[in-house]
C-alpha positions in Angstrom: 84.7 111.0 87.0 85.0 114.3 89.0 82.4 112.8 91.1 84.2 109.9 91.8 87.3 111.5 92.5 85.6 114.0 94.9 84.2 111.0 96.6 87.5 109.1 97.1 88.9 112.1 98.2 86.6 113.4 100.6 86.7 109.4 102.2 90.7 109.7 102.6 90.5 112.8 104.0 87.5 113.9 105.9 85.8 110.3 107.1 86.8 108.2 109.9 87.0 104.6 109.0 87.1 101.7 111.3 89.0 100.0 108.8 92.4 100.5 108.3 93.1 101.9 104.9 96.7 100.7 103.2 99.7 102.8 103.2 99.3 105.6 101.1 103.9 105.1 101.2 106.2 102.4 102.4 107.4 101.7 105.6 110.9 102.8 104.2 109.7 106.1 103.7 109.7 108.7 106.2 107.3 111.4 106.2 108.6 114.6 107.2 106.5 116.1 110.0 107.5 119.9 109.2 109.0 121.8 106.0 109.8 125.6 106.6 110.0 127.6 103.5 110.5 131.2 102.9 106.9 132.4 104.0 105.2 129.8 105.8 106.1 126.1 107.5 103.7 123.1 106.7 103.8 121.1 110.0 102.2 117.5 110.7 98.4 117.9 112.0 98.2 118.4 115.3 95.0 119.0 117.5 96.5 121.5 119.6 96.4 123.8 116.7 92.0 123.6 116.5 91.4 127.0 117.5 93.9 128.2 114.8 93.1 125.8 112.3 89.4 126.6 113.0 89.3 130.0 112.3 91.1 130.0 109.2 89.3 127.2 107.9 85.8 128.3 108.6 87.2 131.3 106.8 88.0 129.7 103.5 85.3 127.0 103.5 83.1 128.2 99.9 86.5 127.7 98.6 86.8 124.6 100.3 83.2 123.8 98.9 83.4 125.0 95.6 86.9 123.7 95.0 85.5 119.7 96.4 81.9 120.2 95.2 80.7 119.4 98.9 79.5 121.0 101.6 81.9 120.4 104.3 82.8 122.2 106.3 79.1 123.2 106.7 78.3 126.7 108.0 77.6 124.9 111.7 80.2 122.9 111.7 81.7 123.0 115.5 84.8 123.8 117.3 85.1 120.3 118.4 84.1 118.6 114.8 87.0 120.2 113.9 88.8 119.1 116.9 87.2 115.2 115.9 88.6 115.9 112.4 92.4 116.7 113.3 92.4 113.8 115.4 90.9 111.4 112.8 93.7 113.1 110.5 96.2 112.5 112.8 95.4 109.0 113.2 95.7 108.6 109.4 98.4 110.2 109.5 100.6 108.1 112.2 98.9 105.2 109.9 100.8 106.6 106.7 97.2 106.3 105.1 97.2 110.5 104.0 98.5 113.3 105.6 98.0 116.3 106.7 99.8 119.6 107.3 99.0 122.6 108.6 100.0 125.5 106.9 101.8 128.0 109.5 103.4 131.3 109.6 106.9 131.0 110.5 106.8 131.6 113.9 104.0 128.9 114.3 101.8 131.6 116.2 99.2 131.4 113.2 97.2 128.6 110.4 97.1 130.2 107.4 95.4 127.1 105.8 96.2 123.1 105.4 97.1 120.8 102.5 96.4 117.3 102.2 98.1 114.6 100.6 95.7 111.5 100.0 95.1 108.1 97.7 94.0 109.0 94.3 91.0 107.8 92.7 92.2 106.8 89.3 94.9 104.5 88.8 96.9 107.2 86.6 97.7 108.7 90.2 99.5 107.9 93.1 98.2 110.7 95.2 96.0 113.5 95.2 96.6 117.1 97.0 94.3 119.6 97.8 95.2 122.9 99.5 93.5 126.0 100.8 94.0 129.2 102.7 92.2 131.5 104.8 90.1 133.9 102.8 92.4 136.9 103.2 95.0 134.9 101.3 93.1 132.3 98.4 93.4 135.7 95.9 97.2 136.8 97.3 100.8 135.9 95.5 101.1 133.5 99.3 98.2 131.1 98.0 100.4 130.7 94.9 103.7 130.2 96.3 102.1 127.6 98.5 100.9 125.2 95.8 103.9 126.2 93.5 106.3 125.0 96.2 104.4 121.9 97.3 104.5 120.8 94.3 108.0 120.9 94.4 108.4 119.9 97.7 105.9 116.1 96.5 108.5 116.0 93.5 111.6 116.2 95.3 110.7 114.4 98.7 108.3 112.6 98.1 108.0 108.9 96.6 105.2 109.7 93.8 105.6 109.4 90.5 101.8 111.0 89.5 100.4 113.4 91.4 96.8 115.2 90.7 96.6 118.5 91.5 92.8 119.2 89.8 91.4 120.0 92.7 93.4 123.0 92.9 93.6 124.6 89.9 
């Protein structure tokens, strides 16, 4: 099952598809492009942010990998893969099909790591959110205060009822 759910996860949130995948929320809904809290700001993907976001996630990717069981992002993967990437997320983004955000200092000057917010594999879920940080941060209180309040934040805000969180436990 973890396979699968890798899987369905990894599709949502890393593959381009020439298919348009359904809503992952209604057209009512309306998904908030930033959320500032005390020590960092999640803000909407945004391919302008590649060299940031490339640096802190080549940084954290055996936690990426270990966490996913994959191997992306692979030890060559490119400035512009990434670049390909946060468009492709963008696009599903605008789509309402998963979404990204950035994970920011407050001051928006540096990523300190990304969470996504995608289709669940099992039909106990509505969603399924993964997070990470750069290295310097996956073992600090800040990697904990992120999940802690984006959990929160999906509870309050958001229109799921069932949420899994196993891939960051």
């Amino acid at each position: 099952m973890k396979k699968l759910l890798l899987l369905v996860f990894t599709i949502y949130t890393f593959c381009c598809s020439f298919v348009q995948a359904e809503a992952l929320v209604n057209n009512v809904f309306v998904v908030p492009v930033e959320k500032r809290f005390e020590n960092f700001t999640l803000v909407k993907v945004n391919p302008k942010y590649t060299v940031l976001d490339y640096k802190a996630l080549m940084s954290a990717r055996e936690f990426i990998q270990n966490s996913l069981g994959t191997t992306w992002p692979a030890d060559d993967f490119t400035l512009d893969e990434n670049t390909q990437t946060l468009e492709n997320d963008l696009i599903a983004f605008d789509n309402k099909e998963s979404f990204t955000f950035h994970v920011m200092n407050n001051n928006k000057t540096k990523v300190i790591g990304c969470i996504y917010i995608s289709g669940a594999a099992s039909d106990k879920f509505d969603a399924t959110v993964f997070s990470w940080v750069a290295k310097e941060h996956i073992a600090t209180p800040l990697f904990t205060e992120l999940k802690t309040s984006v959990k929160a934040w999906i509870k309050n805000e958001w229109p799921f009822a069932r949420v899994d969180y196993s891939f960051n436990k």
